[in-house]
Structure formats: structure tokens, C-alpha cells
PASEBA-1860 file (N, C-alpha, C; in nm, 3 decimals):
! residues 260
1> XXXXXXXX> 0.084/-0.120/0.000/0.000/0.000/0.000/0.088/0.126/0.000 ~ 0.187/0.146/-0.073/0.270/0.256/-0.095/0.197/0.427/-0.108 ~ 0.120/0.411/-0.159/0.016/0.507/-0.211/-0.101/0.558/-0.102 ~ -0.075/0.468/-0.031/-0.173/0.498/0.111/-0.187/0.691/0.133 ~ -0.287/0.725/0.117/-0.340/0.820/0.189/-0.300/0.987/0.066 ~ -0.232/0.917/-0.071/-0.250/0.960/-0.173/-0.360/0.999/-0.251 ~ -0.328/1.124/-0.362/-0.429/1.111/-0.449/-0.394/1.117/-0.586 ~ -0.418/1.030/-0.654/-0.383/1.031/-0.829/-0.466/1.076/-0.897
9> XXXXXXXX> -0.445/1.127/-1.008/-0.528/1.185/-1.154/-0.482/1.112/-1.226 ~ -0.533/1.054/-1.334/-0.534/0.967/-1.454/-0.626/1.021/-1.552 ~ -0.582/1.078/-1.686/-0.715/1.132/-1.775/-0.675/0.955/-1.892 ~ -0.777/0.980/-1.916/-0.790/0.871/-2.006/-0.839/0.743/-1.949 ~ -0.887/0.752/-1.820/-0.914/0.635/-1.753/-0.976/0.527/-1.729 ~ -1.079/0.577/-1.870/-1.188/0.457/-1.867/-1.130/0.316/-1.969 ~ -1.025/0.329/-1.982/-0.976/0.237/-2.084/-0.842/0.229/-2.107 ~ -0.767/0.134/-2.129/-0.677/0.092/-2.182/-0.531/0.132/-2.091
17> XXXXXXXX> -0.444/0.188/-2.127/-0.328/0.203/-2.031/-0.346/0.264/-1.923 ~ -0.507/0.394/-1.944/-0.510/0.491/-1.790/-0.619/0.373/-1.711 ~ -0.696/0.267/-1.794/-0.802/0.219/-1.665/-0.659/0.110/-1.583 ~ -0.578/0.048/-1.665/-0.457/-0.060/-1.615/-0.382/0.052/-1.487 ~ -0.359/0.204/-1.522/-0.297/0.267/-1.416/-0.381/0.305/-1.296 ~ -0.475/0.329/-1.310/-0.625/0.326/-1.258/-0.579/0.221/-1.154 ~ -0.658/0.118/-1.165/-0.639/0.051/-1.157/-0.518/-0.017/-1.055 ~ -0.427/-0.007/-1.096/-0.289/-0.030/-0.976/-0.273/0.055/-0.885
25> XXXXXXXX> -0.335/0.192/-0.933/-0.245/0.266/-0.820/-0.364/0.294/-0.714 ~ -0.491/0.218/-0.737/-0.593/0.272/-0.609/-0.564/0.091/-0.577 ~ -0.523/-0.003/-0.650/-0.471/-0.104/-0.554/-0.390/-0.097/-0.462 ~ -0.299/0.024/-0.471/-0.141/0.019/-0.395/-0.223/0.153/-0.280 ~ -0.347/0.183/-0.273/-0.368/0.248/-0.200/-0.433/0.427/-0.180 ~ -0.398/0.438/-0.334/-0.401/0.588/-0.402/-0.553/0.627/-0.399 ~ -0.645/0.699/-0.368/-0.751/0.755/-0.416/-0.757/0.824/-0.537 ~ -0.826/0.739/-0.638/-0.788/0.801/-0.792/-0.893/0.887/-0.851
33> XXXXXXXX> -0.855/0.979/-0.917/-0.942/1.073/-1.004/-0.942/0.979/-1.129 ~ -1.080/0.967/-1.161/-1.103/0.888/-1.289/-1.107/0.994/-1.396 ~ -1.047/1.031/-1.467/-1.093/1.126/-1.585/-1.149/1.069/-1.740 ~ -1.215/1.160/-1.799/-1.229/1.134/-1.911/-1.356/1.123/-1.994 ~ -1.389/1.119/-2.125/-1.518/1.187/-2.162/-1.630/1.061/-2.150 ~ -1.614/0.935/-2.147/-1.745/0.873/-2.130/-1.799/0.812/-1.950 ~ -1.897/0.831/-1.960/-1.926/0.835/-1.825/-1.954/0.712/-1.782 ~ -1.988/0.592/-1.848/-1.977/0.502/-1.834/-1.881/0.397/-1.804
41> XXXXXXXX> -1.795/0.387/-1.900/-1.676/0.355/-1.868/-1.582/0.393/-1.761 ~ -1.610/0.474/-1.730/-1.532/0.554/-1.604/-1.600/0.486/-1.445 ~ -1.700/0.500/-1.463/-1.800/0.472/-1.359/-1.786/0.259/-1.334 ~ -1.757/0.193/-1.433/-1.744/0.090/-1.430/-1.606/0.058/-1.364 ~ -1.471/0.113/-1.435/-1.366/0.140/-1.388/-1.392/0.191/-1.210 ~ -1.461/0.225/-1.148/-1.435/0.291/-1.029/-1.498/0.159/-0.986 ~ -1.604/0.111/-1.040/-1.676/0.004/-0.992/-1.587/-0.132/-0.956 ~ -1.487/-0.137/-1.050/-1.406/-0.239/-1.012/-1.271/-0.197/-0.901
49> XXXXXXXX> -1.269/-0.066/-0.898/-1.171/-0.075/-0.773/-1.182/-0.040/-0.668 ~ -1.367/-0.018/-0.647/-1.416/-0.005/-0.493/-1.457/-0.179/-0.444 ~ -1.431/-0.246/-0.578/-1.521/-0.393/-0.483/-1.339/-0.439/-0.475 ~ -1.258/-0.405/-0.527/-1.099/-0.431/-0.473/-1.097/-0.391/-0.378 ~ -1.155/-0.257/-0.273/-1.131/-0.231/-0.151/-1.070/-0.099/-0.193 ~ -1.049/-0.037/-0.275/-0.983/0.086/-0.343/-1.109/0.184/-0.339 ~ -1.086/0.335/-0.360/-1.139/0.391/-0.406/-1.111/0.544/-0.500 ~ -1.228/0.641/-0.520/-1.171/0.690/-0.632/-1.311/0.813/-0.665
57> XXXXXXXX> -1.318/0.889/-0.755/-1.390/0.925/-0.834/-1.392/0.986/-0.979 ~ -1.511/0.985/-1.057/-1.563/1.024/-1.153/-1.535/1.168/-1.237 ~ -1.427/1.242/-1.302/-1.406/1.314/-1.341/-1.480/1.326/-1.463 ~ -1.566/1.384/-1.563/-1.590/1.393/-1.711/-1.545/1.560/-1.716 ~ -1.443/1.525/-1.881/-1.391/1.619/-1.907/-1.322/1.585/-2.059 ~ -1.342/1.656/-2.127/-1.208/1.646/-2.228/-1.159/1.734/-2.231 ~ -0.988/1.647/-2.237/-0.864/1.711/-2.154/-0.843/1.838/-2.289 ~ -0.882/1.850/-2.382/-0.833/1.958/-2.460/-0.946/2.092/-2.446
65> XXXXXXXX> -1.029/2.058/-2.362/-1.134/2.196/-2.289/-1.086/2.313/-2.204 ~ -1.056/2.392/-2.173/-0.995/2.469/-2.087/-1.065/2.451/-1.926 ~ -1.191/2.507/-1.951/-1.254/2.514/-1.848/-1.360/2.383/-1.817 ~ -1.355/2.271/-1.896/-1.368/2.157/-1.840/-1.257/2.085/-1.697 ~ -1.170/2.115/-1.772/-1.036/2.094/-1.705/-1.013/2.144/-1.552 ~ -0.987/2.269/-1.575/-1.001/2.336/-1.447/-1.138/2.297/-1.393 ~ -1.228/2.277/-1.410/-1.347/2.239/-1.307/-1.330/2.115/-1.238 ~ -1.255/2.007/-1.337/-1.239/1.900/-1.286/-1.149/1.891/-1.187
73> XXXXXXXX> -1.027/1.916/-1.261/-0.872/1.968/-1.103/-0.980/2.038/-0.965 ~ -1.084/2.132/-0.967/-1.120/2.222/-0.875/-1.202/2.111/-0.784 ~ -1.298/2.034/-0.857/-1.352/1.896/-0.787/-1.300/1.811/-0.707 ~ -1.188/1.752/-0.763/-1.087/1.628/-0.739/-1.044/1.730/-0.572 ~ -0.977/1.850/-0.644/-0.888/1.887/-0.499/-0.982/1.923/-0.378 ~ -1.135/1.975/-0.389/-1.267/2.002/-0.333/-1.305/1.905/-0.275 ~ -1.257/1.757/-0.299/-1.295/1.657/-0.235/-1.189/1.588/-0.143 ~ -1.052/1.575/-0.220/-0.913/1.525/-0.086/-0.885/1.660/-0.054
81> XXXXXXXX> -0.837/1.786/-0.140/-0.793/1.851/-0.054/-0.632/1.805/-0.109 ~ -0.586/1.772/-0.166/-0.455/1.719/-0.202/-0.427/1.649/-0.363 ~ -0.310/1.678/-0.427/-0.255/1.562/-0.490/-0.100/1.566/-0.535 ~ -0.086/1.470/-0.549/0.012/1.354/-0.564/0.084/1.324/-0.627 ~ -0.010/1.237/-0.772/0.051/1.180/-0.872/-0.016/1.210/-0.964 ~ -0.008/1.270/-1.084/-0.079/1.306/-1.170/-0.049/1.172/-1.336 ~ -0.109/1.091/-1.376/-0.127/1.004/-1.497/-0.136/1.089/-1.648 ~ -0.072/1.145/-1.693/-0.108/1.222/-1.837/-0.106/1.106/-1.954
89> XXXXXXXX> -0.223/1.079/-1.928/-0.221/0.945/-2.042/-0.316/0.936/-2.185 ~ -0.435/1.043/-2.135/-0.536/1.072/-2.237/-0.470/1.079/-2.384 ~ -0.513/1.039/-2.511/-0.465/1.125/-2.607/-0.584/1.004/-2.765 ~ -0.491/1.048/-2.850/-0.549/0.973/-3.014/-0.483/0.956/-3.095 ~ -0.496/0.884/-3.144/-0.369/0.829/-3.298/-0.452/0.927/-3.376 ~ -0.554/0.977/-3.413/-0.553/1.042/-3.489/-0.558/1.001/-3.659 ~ -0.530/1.108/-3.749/-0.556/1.065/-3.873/-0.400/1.031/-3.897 ~ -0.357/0.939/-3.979/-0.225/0.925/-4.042/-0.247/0.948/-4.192
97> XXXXXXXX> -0.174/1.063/-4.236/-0.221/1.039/-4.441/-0.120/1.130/-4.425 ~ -0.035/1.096/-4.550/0.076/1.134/-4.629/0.080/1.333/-4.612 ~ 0.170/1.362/-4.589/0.124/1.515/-4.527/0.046/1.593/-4.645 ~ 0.077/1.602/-4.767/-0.005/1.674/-4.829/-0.137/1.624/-4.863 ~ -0.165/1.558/-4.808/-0.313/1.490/-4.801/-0.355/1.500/-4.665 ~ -0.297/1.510/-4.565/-0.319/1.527/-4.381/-0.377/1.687/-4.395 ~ -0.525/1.694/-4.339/-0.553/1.846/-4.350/-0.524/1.917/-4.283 ~ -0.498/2.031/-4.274/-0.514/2.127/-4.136/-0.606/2.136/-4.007
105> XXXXXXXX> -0.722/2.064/-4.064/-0.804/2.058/-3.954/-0.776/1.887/-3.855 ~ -0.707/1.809/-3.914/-0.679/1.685/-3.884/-0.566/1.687/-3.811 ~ -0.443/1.762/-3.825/-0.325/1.811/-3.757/-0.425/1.845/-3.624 ~ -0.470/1.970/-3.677/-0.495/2.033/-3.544/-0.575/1.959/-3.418 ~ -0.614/1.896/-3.499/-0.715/1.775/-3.398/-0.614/1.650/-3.285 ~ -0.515/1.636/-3.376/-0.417/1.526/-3.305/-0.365/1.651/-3.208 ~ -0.328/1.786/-3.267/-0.239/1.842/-3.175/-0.310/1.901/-3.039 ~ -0.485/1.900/-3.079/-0.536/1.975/-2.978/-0.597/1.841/-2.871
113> XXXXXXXX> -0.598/1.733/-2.904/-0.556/1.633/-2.787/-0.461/1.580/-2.715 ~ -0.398/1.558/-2.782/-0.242/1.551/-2.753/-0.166/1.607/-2.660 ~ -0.144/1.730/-2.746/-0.026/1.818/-2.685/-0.106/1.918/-2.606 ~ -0.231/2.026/-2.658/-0.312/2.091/-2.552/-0.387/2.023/-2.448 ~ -0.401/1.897/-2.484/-0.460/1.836/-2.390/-0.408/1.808/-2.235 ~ -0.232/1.762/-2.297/-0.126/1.707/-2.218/-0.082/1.887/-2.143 ~ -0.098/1.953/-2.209/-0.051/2.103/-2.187/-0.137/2.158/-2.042 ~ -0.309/2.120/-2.049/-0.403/2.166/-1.966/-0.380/2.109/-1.842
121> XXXXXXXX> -0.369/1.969/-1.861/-0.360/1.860/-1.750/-0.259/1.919/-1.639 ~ -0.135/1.944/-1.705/-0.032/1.985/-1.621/-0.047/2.144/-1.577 ~ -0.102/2.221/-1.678/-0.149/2.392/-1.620/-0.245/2.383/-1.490 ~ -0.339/2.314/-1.503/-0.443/2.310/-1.389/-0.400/2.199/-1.254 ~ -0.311/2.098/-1.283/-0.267/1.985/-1.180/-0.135/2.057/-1.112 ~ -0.039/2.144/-1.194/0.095/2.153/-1.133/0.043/2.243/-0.979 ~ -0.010/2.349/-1.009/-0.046/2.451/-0.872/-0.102/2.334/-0.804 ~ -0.195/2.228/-0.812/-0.200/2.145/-0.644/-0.099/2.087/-0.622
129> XXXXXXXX> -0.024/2.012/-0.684/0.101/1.971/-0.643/0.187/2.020/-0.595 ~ 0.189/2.133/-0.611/0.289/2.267/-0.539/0.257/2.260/-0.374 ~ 0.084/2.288/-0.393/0.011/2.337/-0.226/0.041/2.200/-0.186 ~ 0.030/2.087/-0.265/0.048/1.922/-0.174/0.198/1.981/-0.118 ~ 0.292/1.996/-0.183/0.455/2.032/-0.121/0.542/1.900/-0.198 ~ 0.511/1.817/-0.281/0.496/1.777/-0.366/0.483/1.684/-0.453 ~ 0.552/1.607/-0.566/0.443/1.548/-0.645/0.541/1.468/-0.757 ~ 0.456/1.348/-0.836/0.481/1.281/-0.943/0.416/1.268/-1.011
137> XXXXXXXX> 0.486/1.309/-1.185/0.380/1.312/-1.292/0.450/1.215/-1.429 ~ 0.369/1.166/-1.484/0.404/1.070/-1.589/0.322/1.083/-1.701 ~ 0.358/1.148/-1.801/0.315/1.148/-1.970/0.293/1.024/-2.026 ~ 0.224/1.019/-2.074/0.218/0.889/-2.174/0.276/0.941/-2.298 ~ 0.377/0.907/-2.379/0.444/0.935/-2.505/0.432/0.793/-2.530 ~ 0.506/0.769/-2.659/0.546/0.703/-2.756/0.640/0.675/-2.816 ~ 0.675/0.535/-2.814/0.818/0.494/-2.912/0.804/0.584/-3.083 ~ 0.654/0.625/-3.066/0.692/0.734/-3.245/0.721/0.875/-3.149
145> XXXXXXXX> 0.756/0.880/-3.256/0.822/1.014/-3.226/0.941/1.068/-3.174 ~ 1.003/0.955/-3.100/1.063/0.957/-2.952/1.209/0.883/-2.978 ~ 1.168/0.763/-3.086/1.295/0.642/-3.080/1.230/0.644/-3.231 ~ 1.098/0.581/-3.324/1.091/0.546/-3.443/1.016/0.631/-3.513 ~ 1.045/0.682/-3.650/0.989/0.748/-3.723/0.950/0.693/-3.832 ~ 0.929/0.558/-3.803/0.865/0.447/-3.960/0.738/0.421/-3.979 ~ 0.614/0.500/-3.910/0.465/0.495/-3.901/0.437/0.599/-4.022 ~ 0.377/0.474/-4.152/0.337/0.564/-4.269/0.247/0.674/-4.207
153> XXXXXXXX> 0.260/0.794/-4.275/0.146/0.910/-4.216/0.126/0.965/-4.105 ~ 0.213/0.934/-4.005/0.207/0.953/-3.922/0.252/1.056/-3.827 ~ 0.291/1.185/-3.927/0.296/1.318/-3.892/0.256/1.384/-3.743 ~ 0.198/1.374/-3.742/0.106/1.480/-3.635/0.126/1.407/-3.497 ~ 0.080/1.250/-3.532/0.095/1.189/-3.397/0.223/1.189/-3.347 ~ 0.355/1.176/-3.420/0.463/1.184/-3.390/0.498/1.338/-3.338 ~ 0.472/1.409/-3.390/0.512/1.552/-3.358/0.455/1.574/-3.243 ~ 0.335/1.548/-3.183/0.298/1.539/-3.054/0.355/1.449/-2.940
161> XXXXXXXX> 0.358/1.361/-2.980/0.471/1.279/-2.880/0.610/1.297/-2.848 ~ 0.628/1.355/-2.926/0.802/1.401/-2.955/0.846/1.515/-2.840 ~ 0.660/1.608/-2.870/0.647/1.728/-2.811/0.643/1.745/-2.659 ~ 0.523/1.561/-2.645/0.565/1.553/-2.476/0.688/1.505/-2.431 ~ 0.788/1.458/-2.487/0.872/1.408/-2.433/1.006/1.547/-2.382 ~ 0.971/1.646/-2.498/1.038/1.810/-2.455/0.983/1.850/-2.329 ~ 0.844/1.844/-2.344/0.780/1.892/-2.216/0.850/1.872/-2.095 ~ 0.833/1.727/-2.111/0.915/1.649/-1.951/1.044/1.700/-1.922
169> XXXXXXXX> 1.104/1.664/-2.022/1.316/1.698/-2.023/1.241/1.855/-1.950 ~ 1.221/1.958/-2.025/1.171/2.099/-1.962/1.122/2.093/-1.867 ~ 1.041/2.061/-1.804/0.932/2.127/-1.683/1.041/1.965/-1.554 ~ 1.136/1.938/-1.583/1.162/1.817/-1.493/1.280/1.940/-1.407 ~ 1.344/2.031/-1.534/1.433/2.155/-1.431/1.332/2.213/-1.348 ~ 1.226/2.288/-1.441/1.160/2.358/-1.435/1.086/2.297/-1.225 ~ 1.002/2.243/-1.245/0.938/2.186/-1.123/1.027/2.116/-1.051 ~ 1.172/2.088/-1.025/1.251/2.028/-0.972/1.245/2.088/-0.807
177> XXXXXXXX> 1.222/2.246/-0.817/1.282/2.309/-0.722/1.166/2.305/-0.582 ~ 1.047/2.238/-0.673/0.926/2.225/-0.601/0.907/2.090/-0.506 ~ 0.984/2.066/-0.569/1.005/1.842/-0.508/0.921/1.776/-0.604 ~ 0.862/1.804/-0.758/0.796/1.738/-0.798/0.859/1.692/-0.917 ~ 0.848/1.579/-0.932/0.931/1.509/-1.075/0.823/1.497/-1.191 ~ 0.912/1.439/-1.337/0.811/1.456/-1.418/0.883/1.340/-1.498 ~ 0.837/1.256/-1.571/0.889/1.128/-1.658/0.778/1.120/-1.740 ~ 0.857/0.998/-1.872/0.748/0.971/-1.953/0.767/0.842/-1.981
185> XXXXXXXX> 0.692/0.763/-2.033/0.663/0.671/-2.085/0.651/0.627/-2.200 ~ 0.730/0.535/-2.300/0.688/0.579/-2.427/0.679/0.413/-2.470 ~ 0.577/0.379/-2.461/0.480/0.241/-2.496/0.533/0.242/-2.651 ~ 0.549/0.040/-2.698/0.523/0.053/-2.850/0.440/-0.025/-2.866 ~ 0.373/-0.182/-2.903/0.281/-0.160/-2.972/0.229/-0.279/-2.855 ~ 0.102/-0.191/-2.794/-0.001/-0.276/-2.674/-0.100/-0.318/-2.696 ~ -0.169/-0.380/-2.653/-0.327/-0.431/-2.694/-0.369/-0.349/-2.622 ~ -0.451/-0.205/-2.712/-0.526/-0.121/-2.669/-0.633/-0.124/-2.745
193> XXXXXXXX> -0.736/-0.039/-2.693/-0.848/0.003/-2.789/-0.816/0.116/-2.882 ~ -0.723/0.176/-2.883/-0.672/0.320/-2.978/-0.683/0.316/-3.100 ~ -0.670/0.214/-3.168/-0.666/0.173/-3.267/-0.846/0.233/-3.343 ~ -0.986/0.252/-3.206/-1.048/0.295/-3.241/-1.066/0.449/-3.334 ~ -0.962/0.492/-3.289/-0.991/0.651/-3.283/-0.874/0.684/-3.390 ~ -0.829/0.626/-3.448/-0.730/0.584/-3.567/-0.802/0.623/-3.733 ~ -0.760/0.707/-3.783/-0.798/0.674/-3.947/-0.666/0.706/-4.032 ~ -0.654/0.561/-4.118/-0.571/0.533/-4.188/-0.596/0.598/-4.345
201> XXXXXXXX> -0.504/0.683/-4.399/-0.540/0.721/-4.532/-0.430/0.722/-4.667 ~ -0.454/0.635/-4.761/-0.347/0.611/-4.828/-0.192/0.578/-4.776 ~ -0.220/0.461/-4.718/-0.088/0.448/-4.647/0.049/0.386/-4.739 ~ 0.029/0.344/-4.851/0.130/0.288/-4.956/0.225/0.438/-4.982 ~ 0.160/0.535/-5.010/0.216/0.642/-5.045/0.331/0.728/-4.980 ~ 0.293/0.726/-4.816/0.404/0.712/-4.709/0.470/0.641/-4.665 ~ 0.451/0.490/-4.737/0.503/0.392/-4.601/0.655/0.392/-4.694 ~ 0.761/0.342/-4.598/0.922/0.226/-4.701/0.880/0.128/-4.602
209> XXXXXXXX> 0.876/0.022/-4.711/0.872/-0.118/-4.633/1.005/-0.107/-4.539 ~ 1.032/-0.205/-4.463/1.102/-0.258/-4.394/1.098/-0.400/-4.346 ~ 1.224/-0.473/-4.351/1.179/-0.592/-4.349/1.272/-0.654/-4.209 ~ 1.146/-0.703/-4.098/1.199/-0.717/-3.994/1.302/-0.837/-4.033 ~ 1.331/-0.867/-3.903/1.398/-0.997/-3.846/1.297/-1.094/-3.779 ~ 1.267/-1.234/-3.786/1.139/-1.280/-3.729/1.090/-1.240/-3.615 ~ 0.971/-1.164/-3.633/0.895/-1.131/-3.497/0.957/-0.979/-3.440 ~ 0.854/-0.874/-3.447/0.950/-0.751/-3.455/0.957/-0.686/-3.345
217> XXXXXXXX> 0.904/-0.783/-3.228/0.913/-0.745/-3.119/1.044/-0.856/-3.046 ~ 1.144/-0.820/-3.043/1.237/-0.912/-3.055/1.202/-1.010/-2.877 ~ 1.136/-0.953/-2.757/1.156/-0.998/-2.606/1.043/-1.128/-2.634 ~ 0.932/-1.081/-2.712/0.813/-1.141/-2.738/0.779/-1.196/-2.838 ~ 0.889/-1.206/-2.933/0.827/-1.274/-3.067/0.736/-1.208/-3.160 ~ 0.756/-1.072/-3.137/0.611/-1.016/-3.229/0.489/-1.012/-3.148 ~ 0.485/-1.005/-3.057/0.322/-1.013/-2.961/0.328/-0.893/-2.906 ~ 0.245/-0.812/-2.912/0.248/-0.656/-2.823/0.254/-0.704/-2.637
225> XXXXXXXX> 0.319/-0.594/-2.608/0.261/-0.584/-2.489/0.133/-0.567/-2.406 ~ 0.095/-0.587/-2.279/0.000/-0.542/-2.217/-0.045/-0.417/-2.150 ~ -0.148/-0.359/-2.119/-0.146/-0.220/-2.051/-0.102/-0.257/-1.905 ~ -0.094/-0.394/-1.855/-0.064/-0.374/-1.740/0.138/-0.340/-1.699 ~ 0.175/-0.402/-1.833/0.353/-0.372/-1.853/0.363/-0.231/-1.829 ~ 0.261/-0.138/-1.889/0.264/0.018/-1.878/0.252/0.032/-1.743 ~ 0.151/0.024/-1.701/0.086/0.029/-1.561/0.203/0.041/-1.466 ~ 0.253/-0.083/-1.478/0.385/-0.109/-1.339/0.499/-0.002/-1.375
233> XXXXXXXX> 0.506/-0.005/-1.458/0.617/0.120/-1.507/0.582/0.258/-1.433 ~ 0.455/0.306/-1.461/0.378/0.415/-1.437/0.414/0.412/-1.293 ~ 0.367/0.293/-1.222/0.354/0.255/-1.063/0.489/0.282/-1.033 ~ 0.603/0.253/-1.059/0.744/0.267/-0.994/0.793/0.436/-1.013 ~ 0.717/0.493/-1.121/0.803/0.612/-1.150/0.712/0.726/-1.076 ~ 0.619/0.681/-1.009/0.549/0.773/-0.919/0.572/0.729/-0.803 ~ 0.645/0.650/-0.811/0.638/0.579/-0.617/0.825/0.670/-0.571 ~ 0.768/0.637/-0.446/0.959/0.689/-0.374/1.030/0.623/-0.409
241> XXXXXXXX> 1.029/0.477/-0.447/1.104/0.432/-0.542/1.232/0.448/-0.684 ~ 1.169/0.577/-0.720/1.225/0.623/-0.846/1.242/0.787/-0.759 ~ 1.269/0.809/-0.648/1.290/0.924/-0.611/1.418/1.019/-0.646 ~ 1.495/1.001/-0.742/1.556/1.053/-0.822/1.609/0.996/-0.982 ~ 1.462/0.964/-1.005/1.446/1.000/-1.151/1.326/1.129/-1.188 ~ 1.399/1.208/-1.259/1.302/1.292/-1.392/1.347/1.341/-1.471 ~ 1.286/1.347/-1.560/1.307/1.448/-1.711/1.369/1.294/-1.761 ~ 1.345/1.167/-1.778/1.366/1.046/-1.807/1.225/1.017/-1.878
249> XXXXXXXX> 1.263/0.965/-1.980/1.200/0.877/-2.124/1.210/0.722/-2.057 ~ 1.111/0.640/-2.008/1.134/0.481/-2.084/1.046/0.429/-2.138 ~ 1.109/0.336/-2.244/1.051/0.265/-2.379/1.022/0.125/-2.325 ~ 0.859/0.096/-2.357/0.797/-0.011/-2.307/0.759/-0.087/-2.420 ~ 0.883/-0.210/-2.474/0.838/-0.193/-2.615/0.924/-0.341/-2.645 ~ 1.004/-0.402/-2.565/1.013/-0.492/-2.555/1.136/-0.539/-2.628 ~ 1.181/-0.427/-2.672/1.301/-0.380/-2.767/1.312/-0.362/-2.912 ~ 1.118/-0.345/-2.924/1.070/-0.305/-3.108/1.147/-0.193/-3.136
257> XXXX> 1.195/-0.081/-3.112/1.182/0.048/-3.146/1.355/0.019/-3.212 ~ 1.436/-0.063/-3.155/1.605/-0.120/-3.196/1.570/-0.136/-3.310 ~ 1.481/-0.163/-3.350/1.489/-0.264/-3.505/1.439/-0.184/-3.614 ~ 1.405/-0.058/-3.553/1.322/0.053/-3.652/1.362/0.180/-3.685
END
């Protein structure tokens, strides 16, 4: 129960790497802010970690809203009074198409989840972490952007990931002086649901083949990882554990990103 008497934020939480972080860290004791736009899913997610003996609540918000955002941070802290560990995990693959076919309004869409999204989270979370005295925060990035640039079309999403991983290296001086650290995470290819929110467009036109070595996940044979591999990662780099790491990148990827 490391997390005992904590409070975490997680946006993205009704699913996939934020419900797996969810998830662990109100196991280890954390009272979690569930964030994120469906209310259902969120509410199910809390459902499974109050009959664990955990608990938590219900944030709805999308993280690229201004004043969704701040209402939610104003709730969460209205109710502990504190936080902790902040999860920046929300985001979208977005459209991938060859850039002069990628529109302006499709950029802006990856960038205004993404990166404003990831931008709000930390504008409205850093001031409680300050009044807590202080705090651990973890980005969700990506092996694109970060380590591989071989995702046909894949412009925008990369440039956003790339973008959180500056963030961190920056705001890890930046918030150092506060006691609060900042790391990222940069997952490669997991069994998520993301893949929903994905549109693929003319991808022959961007792609160069490449031709692995059998199985291009070399630890696993080609099998993605799980959200819970993220999860524990997430779990150590917010715990006292990792009490002098930040402005640190790690790649959860099983050693795909070597080969790319």
C-alpha cells in the first residue's frame, strides 16, 4: 500500500493504459481521479476498484477543454484537498495520411488532444502539487516520435509525442525546485483500444517497407505488450522508489523500437 493516503489523476481512464494505471495505483492504495469523456466507462472502472477495496472518483472532461479541465482539477482537490501523482495518459492516434493529403483541420485535432490536452492537464494539476509540497507526474508518449519514425502518415501523432517528451526533459528543471518530478513513458505496440480513434489514409504512399527480423518485437516474438507492462512502469516512476528520476523517457516496447 505505498500510495496509502494519496491522491492520483489519470485522464484517459476509462480504458486501456489509464483504466490498467487506474487501476494499480488505487490497488497500492491511491484515491484516484477517474478522468475522461465517457461516463460510463469511467463509472465501471471505479466500480471495479471499490469492490478491490480501493477507491476513487468520476471526473468527465475532455482534456483539450480549458474550463472543463479546471473544473475538474477544482472537484478532485474540493474533495481530498490534495494531490500527488498526476497520470497524463489521455490522447489519439488520430488521422495518419501522407502530409499533403493530412488536413489542417486533422493536424490540429491530433495536436489539440495531444499536446493541448497534455498542456491543460499539467497547467491546472501543477499549482496542487505545489500546495500538496509535492508530487509525481508521468506522460504517456510514444516509441513514435521519440525512438521510431517508420509509421506511414504519421505526422502529427509523432510531432505530438516528440512534443511531450520536450515537455518532460523541460518542466523536470523547471518543477525540480518544487520536489515534484516529471517522466514519460513511451509504450510501442499494446493491446489497446486506440486503434479505435485511428484513421488510416493512403498508407502505400508514405510507407518504405522494412523488413523485420522474425517477430519484430524481438523480447516477445512479435506479440504486443499489455497495458498492465505500462501500468507497473507508471507505478514505480510515481512511487519513492524512483525518487531521483526525472526528465527520463522509458521505452515499453520490448526492444521493437532497436529494429526501426
Amino acid at each position: 500500500m505505498e500510495f496509502q493516503g494519496m491522491v492520483a489523476l489519470v485522464t484517459g481512464a476509462g480504458s486501456g493504459i489509464g483504466k490498467a494505471s487506474a487501476l494499480t495505483l488505487a490497488a497500492r492504495g491511491a484515491f484516484v481521479g477517474l478522468l475522461g469523456r465517457t461516463e460510463e466507462e469511467l463509472r465501471e472502472v471505479l466500480a471495479e476498484i471499490q469492490v478491490a477495496g480501493g477507491d476513487g472518483s468520476v471526473l468527465i472532461a475532455d482534456i483539450s477543454d480549458t474550463n472543463a479541465m479546471r473544473d475538474a482539477l477544482k472537484e478532485l482537490w474540493g474533495r481530498k484537498g490534495r494531490l500527488d501523482i498526476v497520470v497524463a495518459n489521455a490522447g489519439i492516434n488520430g488521422t495518419w495520411a501522407p502530409i499533403d493529403d493530412l488536413t489542417p483541420e486533422e493536424f490540429d485535432e491530433t495536436v489539440s488532444v495531444n499536446l493541448r490536452g497534455t498542456y491543460l492537464t499539467l497547467h491546472f494539476a501543477v499549482p496542487r502539487l505545489k500546495q500538496t509540497g509535492a508530487g509525481s507526474i508521468v506522460i504517456v508518449s510514444s516509441i513514435n516520435g521519440t525512438r521510431t519514425f517508420t509509421t506511414p502518415g504519421g505526422t502529427a501523432y509523432s510531432a505530438t509525442k516528440a512534443a511531450q517528451l520536450a515537455m518532460v526533459q523541460q518542466l523536470a528543471v523547471e518543477l525540480g525546485q518544487y520536489n515534484i518530478r516529471i517522466n514519460a513513458v513511451c509504450p510501442g505496440a499494446i493491446s489497446t483500444n486506440i486503434d479505435d480513434n485511428t484513421t488510416i489514409r493512403d498508407r502505400k504512399t508514405s510507407e518504405v517497407p522494412v523488413h523485420f527480423p522474425k517477430g519484430d518485437i524481438p523480447l516477445t516474438e512479435g506479440h504486443p505488450g499489455e497495458v498492465e507492462d505500462v501500468a507497473e512502469a507508471i507505478a514505480f516512476l510515481v512511487s519513492d522508489r524512483a525518487r531521483q528520476i526525472s526528465g527520463t523517457p522509458i521505452w515499453i516496447d520490448g526492444g521493437q523500437s532497436l529494429l526501426r
